[in-house]
C-alpha positions in Angstrom: 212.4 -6.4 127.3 213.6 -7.3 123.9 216.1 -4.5 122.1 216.2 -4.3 118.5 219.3 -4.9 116.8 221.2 -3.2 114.0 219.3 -4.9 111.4 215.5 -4.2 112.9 216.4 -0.4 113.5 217.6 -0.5 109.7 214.5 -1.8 108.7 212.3 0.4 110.2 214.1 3.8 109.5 214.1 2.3 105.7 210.7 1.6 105.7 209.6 5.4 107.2 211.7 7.0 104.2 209.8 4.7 102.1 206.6 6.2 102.7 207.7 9.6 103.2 208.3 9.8 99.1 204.5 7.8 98.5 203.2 10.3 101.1 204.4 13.1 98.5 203.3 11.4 95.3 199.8 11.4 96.7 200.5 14.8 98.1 200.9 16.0 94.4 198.5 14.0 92.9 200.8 11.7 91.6 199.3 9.3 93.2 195.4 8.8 93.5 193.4 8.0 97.0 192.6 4.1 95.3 196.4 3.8 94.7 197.7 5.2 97.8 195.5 3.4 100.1 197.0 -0.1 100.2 200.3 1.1 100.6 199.1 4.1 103.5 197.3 0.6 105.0 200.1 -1.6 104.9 202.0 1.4 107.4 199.2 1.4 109.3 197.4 4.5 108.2 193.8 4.5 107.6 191.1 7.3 106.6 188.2 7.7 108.9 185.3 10.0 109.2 187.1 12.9 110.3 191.2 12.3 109.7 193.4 10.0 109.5 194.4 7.5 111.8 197.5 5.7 112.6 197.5 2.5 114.4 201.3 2.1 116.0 202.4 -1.5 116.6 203.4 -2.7 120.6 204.8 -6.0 119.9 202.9 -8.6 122.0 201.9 -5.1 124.1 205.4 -4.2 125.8 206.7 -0.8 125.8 209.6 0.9 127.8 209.3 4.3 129.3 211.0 5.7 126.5 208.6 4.2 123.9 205.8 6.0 125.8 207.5 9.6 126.6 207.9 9.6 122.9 204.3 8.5 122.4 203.1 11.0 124.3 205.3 13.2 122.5 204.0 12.4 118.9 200.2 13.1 120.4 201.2 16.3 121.3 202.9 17.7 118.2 200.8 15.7 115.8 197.6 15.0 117.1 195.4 16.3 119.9 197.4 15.3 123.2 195.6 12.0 123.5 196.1 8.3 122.3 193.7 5.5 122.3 195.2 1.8 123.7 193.3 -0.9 121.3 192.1 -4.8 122.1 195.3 -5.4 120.0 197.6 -4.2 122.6 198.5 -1.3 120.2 198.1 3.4 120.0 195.9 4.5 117.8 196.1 8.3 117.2 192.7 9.7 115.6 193.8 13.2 114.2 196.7 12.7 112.4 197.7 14.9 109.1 199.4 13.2 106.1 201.5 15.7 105.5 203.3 15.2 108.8 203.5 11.3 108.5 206.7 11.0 107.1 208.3 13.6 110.1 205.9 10.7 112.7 207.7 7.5 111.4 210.8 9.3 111.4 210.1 10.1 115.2 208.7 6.7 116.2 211.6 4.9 114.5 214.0 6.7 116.8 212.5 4.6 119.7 212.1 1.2 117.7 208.5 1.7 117.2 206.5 2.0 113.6 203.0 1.1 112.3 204.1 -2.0 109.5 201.7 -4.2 109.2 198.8 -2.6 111.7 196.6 -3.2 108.8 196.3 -4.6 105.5 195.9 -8.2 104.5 198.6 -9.6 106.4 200.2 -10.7 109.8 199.2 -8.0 112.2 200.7 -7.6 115.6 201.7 -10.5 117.6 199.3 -10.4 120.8 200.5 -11.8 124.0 199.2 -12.2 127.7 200.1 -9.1 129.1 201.4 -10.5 132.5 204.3 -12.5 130.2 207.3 -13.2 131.7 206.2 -12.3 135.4 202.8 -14.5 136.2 203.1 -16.6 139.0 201.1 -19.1 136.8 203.1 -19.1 133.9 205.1 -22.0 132.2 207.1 -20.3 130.3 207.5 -16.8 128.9 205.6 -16.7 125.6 207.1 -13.3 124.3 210.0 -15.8 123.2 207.9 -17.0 120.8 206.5 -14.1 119.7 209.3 -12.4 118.9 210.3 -15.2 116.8 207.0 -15.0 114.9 207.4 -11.0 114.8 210.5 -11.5 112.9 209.8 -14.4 110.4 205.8 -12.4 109.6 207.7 -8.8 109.0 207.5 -8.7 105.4 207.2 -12.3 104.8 207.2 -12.8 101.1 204.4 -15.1 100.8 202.3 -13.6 103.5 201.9 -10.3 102.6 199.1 -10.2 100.6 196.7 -13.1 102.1 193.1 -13.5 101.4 192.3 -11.2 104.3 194.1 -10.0 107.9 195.5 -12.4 110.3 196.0 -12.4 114.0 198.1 -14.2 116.2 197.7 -14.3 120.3 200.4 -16.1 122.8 199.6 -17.4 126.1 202.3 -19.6 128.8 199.4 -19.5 130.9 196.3 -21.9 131.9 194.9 -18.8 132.2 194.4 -17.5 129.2 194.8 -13.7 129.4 195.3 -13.5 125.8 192.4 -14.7 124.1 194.2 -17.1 122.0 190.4 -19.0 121.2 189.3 -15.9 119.4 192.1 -15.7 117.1 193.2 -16.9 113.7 195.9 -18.6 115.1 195.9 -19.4 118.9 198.6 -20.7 120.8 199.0 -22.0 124.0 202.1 -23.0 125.7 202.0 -25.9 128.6 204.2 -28.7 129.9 203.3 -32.2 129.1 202.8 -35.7 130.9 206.5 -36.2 129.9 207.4 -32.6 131.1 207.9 -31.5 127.5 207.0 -27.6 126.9 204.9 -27.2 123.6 202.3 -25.8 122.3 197.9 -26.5 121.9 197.4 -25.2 118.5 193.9 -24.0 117.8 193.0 -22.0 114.3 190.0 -20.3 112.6 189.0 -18.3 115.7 187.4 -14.8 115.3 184.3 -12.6 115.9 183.2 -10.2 113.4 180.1 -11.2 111.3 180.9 -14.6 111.3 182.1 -15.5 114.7 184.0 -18.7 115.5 185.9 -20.6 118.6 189.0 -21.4 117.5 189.2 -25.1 116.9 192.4 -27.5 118.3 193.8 -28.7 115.2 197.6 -29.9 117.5 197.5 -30.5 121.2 200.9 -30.7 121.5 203.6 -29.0 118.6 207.1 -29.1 120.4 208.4 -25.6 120.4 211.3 -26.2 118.1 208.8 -26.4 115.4 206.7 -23.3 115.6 207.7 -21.3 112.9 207.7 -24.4 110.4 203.9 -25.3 111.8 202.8 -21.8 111.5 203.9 -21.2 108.1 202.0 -24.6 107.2 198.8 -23.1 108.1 199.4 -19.7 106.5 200.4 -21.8 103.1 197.5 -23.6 103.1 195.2 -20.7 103.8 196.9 -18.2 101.4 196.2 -21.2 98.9 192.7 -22.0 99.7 191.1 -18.9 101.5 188.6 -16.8 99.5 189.4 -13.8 97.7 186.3 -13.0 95.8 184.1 -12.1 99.0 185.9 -10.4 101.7 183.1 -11.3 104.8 184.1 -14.8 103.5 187.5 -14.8 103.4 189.3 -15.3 106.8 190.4 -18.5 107.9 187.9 -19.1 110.4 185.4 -19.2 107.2 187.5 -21.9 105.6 188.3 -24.1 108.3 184.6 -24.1 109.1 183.8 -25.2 105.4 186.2 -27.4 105.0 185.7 -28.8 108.3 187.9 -29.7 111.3 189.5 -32.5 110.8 190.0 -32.4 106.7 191.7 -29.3 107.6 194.0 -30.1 110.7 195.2 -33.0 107.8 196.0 -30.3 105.1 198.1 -28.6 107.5 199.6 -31.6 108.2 200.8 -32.9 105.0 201.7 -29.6 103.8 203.7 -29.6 107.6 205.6 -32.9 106.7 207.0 -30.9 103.8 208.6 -28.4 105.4 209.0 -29.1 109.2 212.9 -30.2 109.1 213.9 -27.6 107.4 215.4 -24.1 108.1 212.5 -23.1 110.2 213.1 -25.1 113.0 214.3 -23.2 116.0 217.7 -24.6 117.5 218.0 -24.4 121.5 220.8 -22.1 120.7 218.6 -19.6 118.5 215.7 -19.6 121.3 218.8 -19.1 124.4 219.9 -16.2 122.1 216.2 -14.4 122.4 215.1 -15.4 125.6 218.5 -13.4 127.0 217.5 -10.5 125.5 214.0 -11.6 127.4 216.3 -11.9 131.1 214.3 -10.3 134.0 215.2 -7.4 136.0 218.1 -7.5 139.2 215.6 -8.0 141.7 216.2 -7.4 144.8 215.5 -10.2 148.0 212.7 -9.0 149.5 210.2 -11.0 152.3 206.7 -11.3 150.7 205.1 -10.0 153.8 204.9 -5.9 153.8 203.7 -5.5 157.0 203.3 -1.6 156.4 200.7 -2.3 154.0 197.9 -3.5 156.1 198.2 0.3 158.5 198.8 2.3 154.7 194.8 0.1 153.9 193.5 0.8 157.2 193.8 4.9 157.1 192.9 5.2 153.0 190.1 3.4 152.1 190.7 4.4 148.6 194.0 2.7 148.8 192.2 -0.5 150.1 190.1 -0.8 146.9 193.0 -0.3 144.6 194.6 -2.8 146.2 191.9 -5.2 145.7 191.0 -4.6 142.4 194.2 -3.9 140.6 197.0 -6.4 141.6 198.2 -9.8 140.4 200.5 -12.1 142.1 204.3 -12.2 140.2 206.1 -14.7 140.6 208.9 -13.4 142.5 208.5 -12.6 146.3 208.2 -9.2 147.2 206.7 -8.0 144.0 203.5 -7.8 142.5 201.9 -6.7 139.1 200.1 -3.9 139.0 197.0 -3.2 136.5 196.6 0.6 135.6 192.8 1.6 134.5 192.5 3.5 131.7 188.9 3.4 132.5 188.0 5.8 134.4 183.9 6.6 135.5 182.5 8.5 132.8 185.5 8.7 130.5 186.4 7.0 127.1 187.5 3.4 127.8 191.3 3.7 126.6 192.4 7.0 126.3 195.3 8.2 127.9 196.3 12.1 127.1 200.0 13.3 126.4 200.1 14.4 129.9 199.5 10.6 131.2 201.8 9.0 129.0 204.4 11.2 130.0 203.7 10.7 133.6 203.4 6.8 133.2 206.9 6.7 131.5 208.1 8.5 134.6 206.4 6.2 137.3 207.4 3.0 135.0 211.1 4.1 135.5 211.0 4.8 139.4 208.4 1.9 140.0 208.9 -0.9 137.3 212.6 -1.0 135.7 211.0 1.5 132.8 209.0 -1.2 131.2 204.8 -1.2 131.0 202.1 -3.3 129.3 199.2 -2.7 126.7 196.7 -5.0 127.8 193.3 -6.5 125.8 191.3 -4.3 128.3 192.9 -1.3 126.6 194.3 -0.5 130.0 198.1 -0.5 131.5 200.2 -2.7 133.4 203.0 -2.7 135.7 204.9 -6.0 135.7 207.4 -5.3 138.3 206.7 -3.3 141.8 207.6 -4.0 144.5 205.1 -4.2 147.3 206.6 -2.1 149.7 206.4 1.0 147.0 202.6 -0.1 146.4 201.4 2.6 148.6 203.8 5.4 147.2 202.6 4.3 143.5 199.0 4.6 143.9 199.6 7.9 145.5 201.1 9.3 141.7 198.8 7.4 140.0 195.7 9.3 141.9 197.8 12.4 141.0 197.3 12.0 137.3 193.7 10.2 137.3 195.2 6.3 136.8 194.2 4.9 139.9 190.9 4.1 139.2 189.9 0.5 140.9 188.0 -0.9 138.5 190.2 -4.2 137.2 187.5 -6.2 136.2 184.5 -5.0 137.4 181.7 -3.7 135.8 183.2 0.0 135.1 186.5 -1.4 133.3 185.0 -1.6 130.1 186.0 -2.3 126.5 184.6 -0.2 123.6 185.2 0.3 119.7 186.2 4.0 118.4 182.2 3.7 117.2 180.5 6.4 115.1 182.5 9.1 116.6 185.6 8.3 114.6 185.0 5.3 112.5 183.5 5.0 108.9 182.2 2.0 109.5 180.3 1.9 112.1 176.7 2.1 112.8 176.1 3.4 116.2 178.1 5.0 118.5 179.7 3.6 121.3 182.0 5.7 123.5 179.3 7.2 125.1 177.4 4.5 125.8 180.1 3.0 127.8 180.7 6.5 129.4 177.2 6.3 131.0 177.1 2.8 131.6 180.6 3.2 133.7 178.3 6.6 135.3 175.5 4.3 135.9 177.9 1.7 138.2 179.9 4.3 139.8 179.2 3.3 143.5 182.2 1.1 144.1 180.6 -1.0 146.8 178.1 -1.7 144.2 180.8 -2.9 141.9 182.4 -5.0 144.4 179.3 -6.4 145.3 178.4 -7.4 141.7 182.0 -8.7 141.0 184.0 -9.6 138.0 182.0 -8.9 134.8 183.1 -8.1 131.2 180.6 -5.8 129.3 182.4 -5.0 125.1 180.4 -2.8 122.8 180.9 -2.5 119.3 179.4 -0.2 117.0 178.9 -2.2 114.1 179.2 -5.8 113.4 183.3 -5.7 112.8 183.2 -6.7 116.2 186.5 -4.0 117.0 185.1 -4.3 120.8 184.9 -8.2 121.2 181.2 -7.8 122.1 180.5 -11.4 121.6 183.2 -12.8 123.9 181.7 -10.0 126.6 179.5 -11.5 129.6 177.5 -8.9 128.4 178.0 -8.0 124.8 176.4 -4.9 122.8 176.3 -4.5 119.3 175.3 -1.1 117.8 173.2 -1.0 114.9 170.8 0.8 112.2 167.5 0.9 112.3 166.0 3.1 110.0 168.7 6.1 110.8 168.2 5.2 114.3 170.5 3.7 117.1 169.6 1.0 118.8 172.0 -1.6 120.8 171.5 -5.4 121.0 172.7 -7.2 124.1 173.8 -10.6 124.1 175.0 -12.8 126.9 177.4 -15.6 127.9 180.3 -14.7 126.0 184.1 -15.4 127.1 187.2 -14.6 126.1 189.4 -17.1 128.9 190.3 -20.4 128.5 186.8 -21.4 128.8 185.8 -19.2 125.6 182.4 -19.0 124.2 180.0 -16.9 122.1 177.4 -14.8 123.1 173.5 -14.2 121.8 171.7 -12.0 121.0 168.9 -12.0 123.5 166.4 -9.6 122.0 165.0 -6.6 120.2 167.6 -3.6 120.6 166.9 -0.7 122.7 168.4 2.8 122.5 171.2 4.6 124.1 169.2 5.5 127.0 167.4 2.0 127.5 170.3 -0.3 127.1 171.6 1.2 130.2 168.7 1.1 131.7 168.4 -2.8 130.5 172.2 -3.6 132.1 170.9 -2.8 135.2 168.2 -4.6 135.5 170.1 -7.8 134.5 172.8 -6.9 137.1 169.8 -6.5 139.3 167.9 -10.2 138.0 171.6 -11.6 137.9 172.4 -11.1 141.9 168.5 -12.3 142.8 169.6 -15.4 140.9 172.9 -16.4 141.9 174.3 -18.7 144.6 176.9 -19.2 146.6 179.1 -16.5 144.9 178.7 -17.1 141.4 180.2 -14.7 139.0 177.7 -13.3 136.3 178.8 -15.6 134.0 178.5 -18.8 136.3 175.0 -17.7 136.9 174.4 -17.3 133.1 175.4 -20.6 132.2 173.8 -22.2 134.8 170.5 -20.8 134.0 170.8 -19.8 130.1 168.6 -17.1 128.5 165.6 -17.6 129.9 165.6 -15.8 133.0 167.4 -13.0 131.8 165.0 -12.6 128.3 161.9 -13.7 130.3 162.4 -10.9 133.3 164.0 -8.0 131.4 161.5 -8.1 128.2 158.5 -8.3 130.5 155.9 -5.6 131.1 156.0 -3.7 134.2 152.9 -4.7 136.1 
């Protein structure tokens, strides 16, 4: 994975001693809350309803073993032994005291890691599929890229103060595991008819109150030209985008207004300006990052593990790991393993001190000390190799990571809700406790097959719930809690929005309202459709008609 060099460590270490004197100016009142807040926001500190909370940045979600022992580390001293892994692929860590900020930088720094630009209205962290670099589907490794755009965003001088945040997500995949249509910017890398490798460009995606696909504005920008094409767009938004109306103000907002195709030719023009200059991206520059991107010493190994097939046969709960949690790499004898953080009846995404610590440890002996935040605020494991696979999941059922959810209707994603967040409206953490209680059986998991359920607890959208299958909103009814559902959403490559499909129910009910459309959903489909298949093959109707009906 990528190291920093002299000039990123500087950076960092400059930036915590930076904050450590505004943390005491506000500390002495020198300072007031209004005039601390956007420069406590632009390190990634925010106030919620009980403490503060810092968001740490995983570029495009890869951390080393080190990284996480220090994590863990940090949770223990500082907060209450527990992290939270975010849809961003970043930490979050909910009880943190300002007065021991300056002494947290300090420590994360040591290990390359720091919260710049986690929030405020800027470029946030680059996002990334999480299987980069290993997928056996992949065209090329997309954390090349991203590196290049974590470097020219840090601190860019134009870009810092934009009409509102902006989010970037990377894919080298047809599959998209990255979610690139629900971003501000999206990109995609492929090979063309003339075997070129470039990049689809779509913009203006994002969910929130105003949700949006992103739209293709380039089908194919020739890699050399990223950062020059990317810094078109941002020019033309930071010159156009609103800044009298924040719910109006991200780009998705203005590309919608000004509409697809006038906007792809702003970009354009204000592209033709700029796209030979310095920001174009020599062979020689991108060799010099992808080396520090050069995979592991592999070992030759035969793809077949023969030992594997007796190891499934005596532990059942070994056989369902194994066929919920692996993904095929692309060299033979390995395999990437996905790590729940998911587990029945437990917040989606939380990982305690004692976990990280043990993950670092099993990332060392098992995956050449590297792991992966993923979107599904879980874990990977890029690089095992199958002959270890039985000898992993044995630690990882030690420490309570060996759930086999990946996927299925337990794994989960779910905002911080009411219990932490100041803006939310309904709670959500328990709600996706009990709904992960409710589908515990794991035959009856299997048996439904892969799902995606996201709750959020307000309309900010923090849990994705309208590119869920199964989506739940939390909202305020006159001081009550009730839950909309809404179907059909994706995040893939075949990305879409779902709707709200009726009046709300409470905490109770909406559970009780997931499993009857699980149970309407597998008297409906055919020939192994997924829920989603089965959704948009029949729409709404079914599912409103049957569920919303009076029990005779």
């Amino acid at each position: 994975m990528y190291q920093y060099d002299e000039y990123d460590q500087d950076f960092v270490e400059q930036r915590a001693r930076q904050f450590s004197r505004q943390v005491e100016r506000r500390i002495s009142g020198e300072l007031t809350e209004d005039q601390f807040k956007p420069l406590r926001l632009m390190n990634g500190l925010y106030l919620q309803l009980h403490a503060y909370m810092l968001r740490i940045n995983v570029p495009y979600g890869c951390l080393s073993s080190a990284q996480m022992r220090k994590l863990g580390h940090v949770a223990r001293l500082y907060d209450k032994s527990y992290g939270h892994l975010t849809t961003r692929q970043n930490m979050q860590l909910n009880w943190i005291r300002l007065t021991d900020m300056p002494q947290i930088l300090l420590e994360l720094a040591s290990v390359e890691m720091h919260g710049i630009q986690s929030s405020g209205n800027c470029i946030r962290n680059i996002t990334a599929d999480e299987y980069a670099g290993v997928a056996a589907d992949e065209v090329e490794d997309p954390r090349i890229y991203c590196e290049f755009l974590r470097q020219w965003s840090s601190l860019h001088p134009e870009f810092s103060f934009l009409p509102r945040k902006f989010k970037f997500a990377v894919t080298g995949s047809p599959n998209d595991r990255a979610a690139v249509k629900a971003h501000d910017i999206g990109l995609r890398l492929y090979r063309n008819d003339q075997g070129e490798v470039g990049f689809e460009v779509f913009v203006g995606g994002g969910l929130g109150r105003t949700p949006f696909i992103g739209k293709l504005i380039r089908d194919f920008l020739p890699t050399e030209h990223l950062l020059s094409y990317c810094e078109a767009i941002l020019r033309v938004y930071n010159q156009l985008g609103r800044r009298d109306n924040k719910y109006k103000a991200r780009i998705k907002v203005l590309v919608h207004e000004t509409g697809e195709e006038a906007f792809r030719e702003l970009v354009e023009k204000e592209w033709e300006a700029i796209r030979d200059g310095t920001l174009s991206l020599p062979e020689e520059d991108v060799a010099l990052i992808r080396a520090r991107f050069a995979p592991p010493k592999y070992e030759d190994l035969e793809d077949d593990t023969p030992s594997l097939e007796s190891q499934r046969a005596e532990n059942p709960g070994f056989n369902d790991w194994m066929d919920q949690q692996l993904a095929e790499h692309k060299q033979a004898g390995y395999t990437i393993v996905n790590i729940s953080c998911t587990p029945i009846g437990k917040p989606p995404g939380d990982i305690s001190s004692e976990q990280m610590e043990s993950v670092a440890d099993l990332a060392e002996t098992y995956s050449f000390g590297e792991m992966r935040v993923t979107h599904n605020q879980n874990l990977v494991f890029t690089d095992v190799r199958k002959k270890d696979l039985f000898s992993l999941w044995q630690d990882l059922v030690k420490v309570e990571l060996a759930t086999p959810n990946h996927g299925l209707i337990s794994d989960t994603i779910c905002c911080p809700g009411l219990d932490y967040c100041a803006l939310a409206n309904a709670r959500s953490i328990p709600l996706a406790e009990k709904i992960s209680t409710a589908f515990a059986d794991q035959e009856r998991q299997k048996e439904i097959g892969e799902i995606y359920i996201n709750m959020s607890g307000c309309i900010n959208a923090c849990g994705h719930h309208h590119v869920g299958n199964i989506g739940i909103l939390g909202v305020d009814k006159k001081n009550t809690e009730l839950y909309q559902l809404m179907l059909g959403g994706s995040a893939k490559e075949d990305a879409s929005l779902g709707k709200i499909l009726g009046p709300g129910f409470d905490e109770d009910g909406v559970v009780t309202a997931i499993e009857k459309l699980i149970d309407i959903y597998l008297d409906l489909r055919k020939d192994g459709e997924t829920f989603l298949e089965t959704h948009r093959r029949l729409g709404d109707g079914p599912f409103k008609e049957r569920l919303y009906s009076a029990p005779s």
